[in-house]
C-alpha beads as a LAMMPS data file, in Angstrom:
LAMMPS data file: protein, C-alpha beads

89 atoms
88 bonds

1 atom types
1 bond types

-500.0 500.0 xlo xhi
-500.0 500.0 ylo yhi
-500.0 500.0 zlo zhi

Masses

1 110.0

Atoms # bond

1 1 1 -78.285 267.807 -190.862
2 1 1 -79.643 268.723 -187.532
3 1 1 -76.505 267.145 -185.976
4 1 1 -74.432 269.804 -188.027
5 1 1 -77.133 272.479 -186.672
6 1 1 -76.294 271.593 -183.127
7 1 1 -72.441 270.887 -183.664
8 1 1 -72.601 275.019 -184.905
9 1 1 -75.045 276.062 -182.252
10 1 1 -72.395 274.319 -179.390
11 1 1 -69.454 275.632 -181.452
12 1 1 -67.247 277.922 -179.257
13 1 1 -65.645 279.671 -182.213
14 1 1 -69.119 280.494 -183.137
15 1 1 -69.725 282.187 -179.714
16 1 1 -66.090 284.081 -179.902
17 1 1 -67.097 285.433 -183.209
18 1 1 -70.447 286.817 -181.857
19 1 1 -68.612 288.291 -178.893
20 1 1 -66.406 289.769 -180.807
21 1 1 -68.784 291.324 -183.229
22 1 1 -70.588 292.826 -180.852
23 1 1 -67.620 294.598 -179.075
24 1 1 -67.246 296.589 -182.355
25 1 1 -69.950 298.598 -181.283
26 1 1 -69.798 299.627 -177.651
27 1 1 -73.475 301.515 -176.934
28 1 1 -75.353 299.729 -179.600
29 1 1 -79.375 299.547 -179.651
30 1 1 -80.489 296.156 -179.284
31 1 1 -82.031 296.500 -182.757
32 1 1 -78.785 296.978 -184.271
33 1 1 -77.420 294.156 -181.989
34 1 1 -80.476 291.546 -183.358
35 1 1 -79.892 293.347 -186.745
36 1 1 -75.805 291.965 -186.435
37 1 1 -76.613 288.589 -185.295
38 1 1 -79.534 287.835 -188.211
39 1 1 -76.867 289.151 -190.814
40 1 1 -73.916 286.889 -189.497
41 1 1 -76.643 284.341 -189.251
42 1 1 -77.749 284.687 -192.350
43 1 1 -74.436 284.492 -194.253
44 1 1 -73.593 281.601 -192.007
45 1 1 -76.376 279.279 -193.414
46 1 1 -75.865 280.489 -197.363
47 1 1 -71.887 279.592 -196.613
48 1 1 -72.740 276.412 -194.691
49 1 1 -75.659 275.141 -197.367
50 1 1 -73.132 275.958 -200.591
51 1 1 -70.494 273.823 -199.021
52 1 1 -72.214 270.769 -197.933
53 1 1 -73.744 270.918 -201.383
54 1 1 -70.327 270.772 -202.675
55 1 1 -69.052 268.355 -200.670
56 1 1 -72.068 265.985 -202.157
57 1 1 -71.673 266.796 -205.655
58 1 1 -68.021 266.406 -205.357
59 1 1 -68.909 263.173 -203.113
60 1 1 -70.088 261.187 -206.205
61 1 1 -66.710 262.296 -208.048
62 1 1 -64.534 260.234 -205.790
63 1 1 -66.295 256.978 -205.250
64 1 1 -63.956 254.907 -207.078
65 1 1 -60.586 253.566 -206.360
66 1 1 -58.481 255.002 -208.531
67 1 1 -60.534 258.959 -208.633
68 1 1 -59.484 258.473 -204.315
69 1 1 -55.844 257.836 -205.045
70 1 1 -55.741 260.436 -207.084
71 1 1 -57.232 263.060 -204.632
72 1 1 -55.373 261.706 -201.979
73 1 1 -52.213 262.399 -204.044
74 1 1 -53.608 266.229 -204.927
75 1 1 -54.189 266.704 -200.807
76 1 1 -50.171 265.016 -200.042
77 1 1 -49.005 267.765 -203.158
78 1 1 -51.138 270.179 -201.286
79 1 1 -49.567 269.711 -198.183
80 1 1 -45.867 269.009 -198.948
81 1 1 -46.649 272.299 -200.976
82 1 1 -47.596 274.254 -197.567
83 1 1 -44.137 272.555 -195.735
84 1 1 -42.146 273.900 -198.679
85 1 1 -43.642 277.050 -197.731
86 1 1 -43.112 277.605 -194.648
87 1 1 -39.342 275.795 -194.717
88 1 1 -38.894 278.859 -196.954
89 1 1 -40.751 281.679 -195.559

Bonds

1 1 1 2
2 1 2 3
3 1 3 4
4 1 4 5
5 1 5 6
6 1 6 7
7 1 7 8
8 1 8 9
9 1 9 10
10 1 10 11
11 1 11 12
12 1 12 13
13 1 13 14
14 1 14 15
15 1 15 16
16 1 16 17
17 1 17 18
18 1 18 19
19 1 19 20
20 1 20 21
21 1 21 22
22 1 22 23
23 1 23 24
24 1 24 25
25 1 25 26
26 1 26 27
27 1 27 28
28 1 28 29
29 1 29 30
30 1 30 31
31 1 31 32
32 1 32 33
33 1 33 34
34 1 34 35
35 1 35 36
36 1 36 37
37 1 37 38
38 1 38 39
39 1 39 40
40 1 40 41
41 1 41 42
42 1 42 43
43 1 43 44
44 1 44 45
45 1 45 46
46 1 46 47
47 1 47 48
48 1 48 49
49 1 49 50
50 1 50 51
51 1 51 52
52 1 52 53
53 1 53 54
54 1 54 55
55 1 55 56
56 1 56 57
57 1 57 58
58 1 58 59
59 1 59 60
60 1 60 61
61 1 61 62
62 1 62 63
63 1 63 64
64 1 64 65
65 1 65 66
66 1 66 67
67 1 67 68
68 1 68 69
69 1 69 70
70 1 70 71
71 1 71 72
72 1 72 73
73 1 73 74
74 1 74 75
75 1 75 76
76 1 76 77
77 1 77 78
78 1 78 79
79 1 79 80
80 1 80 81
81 1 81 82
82 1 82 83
83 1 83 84
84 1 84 85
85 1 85 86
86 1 86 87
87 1 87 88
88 1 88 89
């Protein structure tokens, strides 16, 4: 877990998205500034939490031979799905 806490802290997309927040609102107060980064911070760690927890429960689902196969064979549908797509678009 803490390695996952550093790999967002070093995260340059991270950063960007800050920066980029922030320029929404030239003349800001540092309140609302703090106010913007606890928010984004905030909704970062309920987003991040809910998905590692899914990734475990779902963990547990695929252990076996035959449940991999078969999500390896959803993810190749998935992305000969996207190809398709874009061949078409």
């Amino acid at each position: 877990m803490m390695s996952g806490a550093f790999l967002l802290m070093l995260s340059p997309k991270a950063w960007v998205i800050l920066t980029l927040l922030f320029t929404q609102f030239p003349g800001g107060s540092l309140l609302g500034v703090v106010l913007i980064a606890l928010v984004f911070t905030l909704n970062n760690l309920a987003a991040f939490v809910i998905w590692a927890l899914a990734g475990q429960a779902m963990a547990g689902l695929f252990r076996s031979a035959a449940s991999a196969r078969l999500l390896n064979m959803i993810f190749a549908a998935a992305l000969a799905s996207v190809a398709v797509w874009m061949l078409v678009a």
